[in-house]
N, C-alpha and C positions, 0 to 999 in steps of 0.2 A: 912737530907732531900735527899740530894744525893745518899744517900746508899738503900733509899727507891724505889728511880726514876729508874734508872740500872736495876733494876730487872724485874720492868713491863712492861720496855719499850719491852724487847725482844720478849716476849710473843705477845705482840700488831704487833711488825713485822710479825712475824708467820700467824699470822692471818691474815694480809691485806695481806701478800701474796696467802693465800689460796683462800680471798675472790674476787681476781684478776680472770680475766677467760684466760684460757690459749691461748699463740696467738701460731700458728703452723706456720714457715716457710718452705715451700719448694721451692726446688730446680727448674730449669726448666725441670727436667728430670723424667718421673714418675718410681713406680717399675716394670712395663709390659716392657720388653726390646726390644719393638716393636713401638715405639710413630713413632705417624706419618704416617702409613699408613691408607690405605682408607680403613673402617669398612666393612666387606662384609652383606649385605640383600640380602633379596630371598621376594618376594611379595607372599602375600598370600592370597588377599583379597583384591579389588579392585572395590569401591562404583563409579561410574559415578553421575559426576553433577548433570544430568536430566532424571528424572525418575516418574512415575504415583504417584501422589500425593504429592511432594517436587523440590527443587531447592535449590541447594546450593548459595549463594552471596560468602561465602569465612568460610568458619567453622574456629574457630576460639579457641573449647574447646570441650575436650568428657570425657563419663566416660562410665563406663562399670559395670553392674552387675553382681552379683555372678552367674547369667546362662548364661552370656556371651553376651547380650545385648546392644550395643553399642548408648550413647545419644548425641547429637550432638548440641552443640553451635554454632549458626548461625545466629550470631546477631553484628552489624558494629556500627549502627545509627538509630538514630529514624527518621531520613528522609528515610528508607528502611524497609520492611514489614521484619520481625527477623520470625525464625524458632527453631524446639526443635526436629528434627525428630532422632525416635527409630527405629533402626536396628536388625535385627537378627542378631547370631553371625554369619550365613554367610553370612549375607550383602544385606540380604533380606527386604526391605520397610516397616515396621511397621504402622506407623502412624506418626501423625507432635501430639505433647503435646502442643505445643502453641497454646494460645487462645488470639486475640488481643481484647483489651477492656478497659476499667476502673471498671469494676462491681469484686466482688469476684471470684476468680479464675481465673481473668483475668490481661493479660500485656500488658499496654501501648505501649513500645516499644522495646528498647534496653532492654536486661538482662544479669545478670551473673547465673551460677546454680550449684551446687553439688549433689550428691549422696549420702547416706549410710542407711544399712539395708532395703533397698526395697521404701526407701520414698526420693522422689530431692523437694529441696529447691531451687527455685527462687527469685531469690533480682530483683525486678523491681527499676530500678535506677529512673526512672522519678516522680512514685509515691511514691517512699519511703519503700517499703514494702516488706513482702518474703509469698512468697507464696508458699505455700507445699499442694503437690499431691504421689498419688504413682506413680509406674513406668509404669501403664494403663494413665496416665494422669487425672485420677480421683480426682477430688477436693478434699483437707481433711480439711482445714485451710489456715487464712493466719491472717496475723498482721501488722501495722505498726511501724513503727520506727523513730518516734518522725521527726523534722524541720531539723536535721543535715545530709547531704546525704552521705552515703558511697562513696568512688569512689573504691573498687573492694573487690569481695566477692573471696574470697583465697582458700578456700575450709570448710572442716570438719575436728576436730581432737574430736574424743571421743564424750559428749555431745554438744559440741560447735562449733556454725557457726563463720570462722574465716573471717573477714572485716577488710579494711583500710579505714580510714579517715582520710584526707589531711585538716592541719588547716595550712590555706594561711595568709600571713601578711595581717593583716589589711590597714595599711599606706603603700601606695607606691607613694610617692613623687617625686621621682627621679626614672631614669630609671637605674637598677641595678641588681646584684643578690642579692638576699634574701632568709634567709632562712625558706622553707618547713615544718611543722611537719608532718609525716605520722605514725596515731596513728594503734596501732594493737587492736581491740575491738573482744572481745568474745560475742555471743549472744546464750542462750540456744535455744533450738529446740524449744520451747513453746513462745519462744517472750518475755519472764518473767523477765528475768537475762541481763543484760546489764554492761559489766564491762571492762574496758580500761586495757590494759595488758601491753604495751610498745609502746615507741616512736622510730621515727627510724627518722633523721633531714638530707635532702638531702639540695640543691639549686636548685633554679629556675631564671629565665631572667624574671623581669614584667616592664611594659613600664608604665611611669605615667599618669595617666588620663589627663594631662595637653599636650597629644601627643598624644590622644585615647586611650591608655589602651587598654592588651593586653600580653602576652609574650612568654616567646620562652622555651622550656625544658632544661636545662644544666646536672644537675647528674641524675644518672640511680634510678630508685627505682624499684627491679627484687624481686621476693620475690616467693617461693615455701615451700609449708608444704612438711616435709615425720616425716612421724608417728609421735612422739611426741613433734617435733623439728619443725622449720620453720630457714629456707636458706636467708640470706638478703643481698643484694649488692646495696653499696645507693654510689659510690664514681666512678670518672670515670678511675682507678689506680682498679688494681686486689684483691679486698679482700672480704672474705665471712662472715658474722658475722651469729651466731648461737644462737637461740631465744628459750628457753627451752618454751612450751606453759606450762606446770601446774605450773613453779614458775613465770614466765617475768623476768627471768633474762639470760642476754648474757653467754652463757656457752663454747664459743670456738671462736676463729677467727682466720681464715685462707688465706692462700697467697702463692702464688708461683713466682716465676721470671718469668715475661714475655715480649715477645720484643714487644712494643707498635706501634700501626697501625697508620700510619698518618692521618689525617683526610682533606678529598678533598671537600671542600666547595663549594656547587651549587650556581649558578648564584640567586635564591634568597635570597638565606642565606647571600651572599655577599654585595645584598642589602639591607636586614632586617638589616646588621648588621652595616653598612653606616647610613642607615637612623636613627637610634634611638642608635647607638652609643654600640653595644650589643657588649660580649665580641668574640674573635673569637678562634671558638676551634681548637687545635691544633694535637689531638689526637681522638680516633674513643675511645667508651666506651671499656674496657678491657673486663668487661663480657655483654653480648649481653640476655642472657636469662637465665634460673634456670628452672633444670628437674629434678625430682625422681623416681627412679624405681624401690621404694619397697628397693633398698639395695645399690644403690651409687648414689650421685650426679650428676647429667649431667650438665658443665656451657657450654654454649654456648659462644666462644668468636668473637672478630672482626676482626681475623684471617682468610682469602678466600686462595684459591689455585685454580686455572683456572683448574688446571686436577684434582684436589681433590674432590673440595668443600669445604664447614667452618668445621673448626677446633673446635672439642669439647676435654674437660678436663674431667674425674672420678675421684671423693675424695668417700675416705669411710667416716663416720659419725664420724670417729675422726680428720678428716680434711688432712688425706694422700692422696697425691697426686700419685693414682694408675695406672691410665693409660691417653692415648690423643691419637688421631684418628682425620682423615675426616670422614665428611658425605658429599655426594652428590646426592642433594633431588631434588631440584629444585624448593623448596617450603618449607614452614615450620614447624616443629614438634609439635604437639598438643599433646602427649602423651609418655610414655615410660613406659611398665608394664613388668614388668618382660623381658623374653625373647623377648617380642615384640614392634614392635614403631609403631607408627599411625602418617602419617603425611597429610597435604594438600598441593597439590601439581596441579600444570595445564597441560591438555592433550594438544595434538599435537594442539587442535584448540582453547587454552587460556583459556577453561573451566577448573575450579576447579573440582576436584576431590579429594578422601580419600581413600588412598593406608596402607595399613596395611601389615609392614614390618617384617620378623623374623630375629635377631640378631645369625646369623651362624657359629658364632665365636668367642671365647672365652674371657672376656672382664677381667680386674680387674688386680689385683697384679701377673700376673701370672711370674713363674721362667723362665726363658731361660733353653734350655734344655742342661744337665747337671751340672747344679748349684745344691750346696747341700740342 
């Protein structure tokens, strides 16, 4: 029987090894021999707050069509009128595509939206629904989506609208952390196909009903598609996990060495955390946000510089830690396409605005010069 066992086990090793996904360690140092300095832009396109037929509150998401058409998320709260307004590519007024309402083709309040082949998808979070038009704002469709609500529409990958949905403990008893599921759900363009692809289990702080009920956010859940992949940081400690979207299986996770930011507790968080006994944090999250630009990673970390600005990290898609840089925005990145960034940002007189930046200088693995 022995002589039988020996032999098969080795093979079974082989295999749980391969079927393991590979974790990548890096260093704190990337291979651009340049970390650390401050990224140069050049502006090249600059939308004003206020202008004949639109108003910004604070854009918050855009996309861009294949003739250079810029779509604008500008949606906070449904205690505030949300916007959808389409730009030329040089930043010229289009129209607002939002229609506020409850009838078909219409949006209650708050939304999230995507883009692909000429037709945006709206998820109206309040009704439940997504509603698609083309890029005139022209009504084509819409559907609902059953009792369970998304809480963020992610984007498109291929035929499928990618959504999270957040399944919250039922029982909270005690005031604690507990933990989150946030599921990844695919939805066909047609509303037909509904299919749960992966879970991703952060924590949260919820206060017991027996105190009001309530809670407070503890880990990150940051999540960006690029191509066929989706980027996820659900830990407040540096690490990226990689979400194949056509199998749901984790195909890479990545990390570098980072020196962690203390975290300076405001005076209500001091009391929130008094009062109900919450835990207190000690550190600032490690990544701060998730950006793709068609060809590397942007993590946004909790890293500031008074002369710099916040410190971002490039990984290529095999999880190499290529280059680190400041930005100095003054506001934050809604975008990163290619060569270019889009960010929102406030003018001299605290108005939002949307500055569309070109990247002037050379990003990624680059050699120092004279290396072989």
């Amino acid at each position: 029987m022995r002589k039988l066992f020996l032999p098969l086990i080795v093979p079974f090793l082989v295999l749980a090894s391969i079927l393991q996904p590979q974790v990548r360690e890096n260093s704190d140092r990337p291979l651009n021999p340049s970390p650390g300095r401050a990224l140069k832009l050049a502006e090249k396109l600059i939308i004003k707050s206020e202008g004949e037929g639109y108003f910004f509150e604070r854009a918050r998401d855009l996309e861009i069509d294949p003739a250079g058409h810029l779509y604008i998320c500008d949606s906070w709260s449904s205690a505030r009128r949300s916007h959808l307004p389409k730009f030329s590519p040089e930043g010229t007024f289009v129209k607002d595509l939002y229609r506020q309402g409850e009838g078909p083709g219409e949006i209650q309040s708050s939304f999230d939206f995507g883009l692909s082949d000429a037709v945006i998808f709206v998820y109206d979070s309040m009704k439940r629904k997504i509603v698609v038009m083309d890029t005139d704002g022209d009504f084509k469709a819409e559907f609902k989506k059953g009792t369970s609500r998304f809480n963020d529409f992610l984007g498109i990958c291929g035929d499928w609208l990618v959504f999270i949905r957040k399944d919250y403990p039922l029982e909270r008893k005690t005031s604690r952390l507990y933990d989150v599921k946030n599921a990844v759900v695919l939805v066909s363009k047609d509303g037909k196909t509904e299919k749960e692809l992966s879970t991703f289990t952060n924590q949260e702080f919820y206060i017991s009903a027996s105190q009001g009920g309530g809670g407070m956010s503890w880990d990150p859940f940051e999540a960006i598609i690029g191509g066929d992949r989706m980027f996820v940081s659900t830990t407040q400690k540096y690490l990226i996990q990689v979400l194949d979207l056509s199998t749901g299986k984790i195909v890479l996770s990545f990390k570098r060495d980072y020196s962690r930011v203390g975290h300076a507790a405001r005076d209500w968080e001091k009391k929130f955390s008094s009062q109900y006994d919450a835990p207190k944090r000690e550190y600032e999250n490690d990544v701060a946000a998730l950006f793709f630009d068609g060809q590397y990673l942007w993590v946004q970390t909790s890293t500031e510089s008074k002369d710099k600005g916040v410190l971002y990290d490039l990984f290529d898609r095999g999880g190499r830690f290529v280059d680190s840089f400041f930005l100095d925005l003054k506001g934050s990145v809604l975008r990163i396409d290619g060569e270019f960034l889009y960010a929102s940002i406030s003018d001299p007189s605290d108005l939002p605005i949307l500055v569309k930046y070109q990247i002037v200088e050379p990003i990624g693995p680059r050699q120092a010069k004279g290396s072989p």
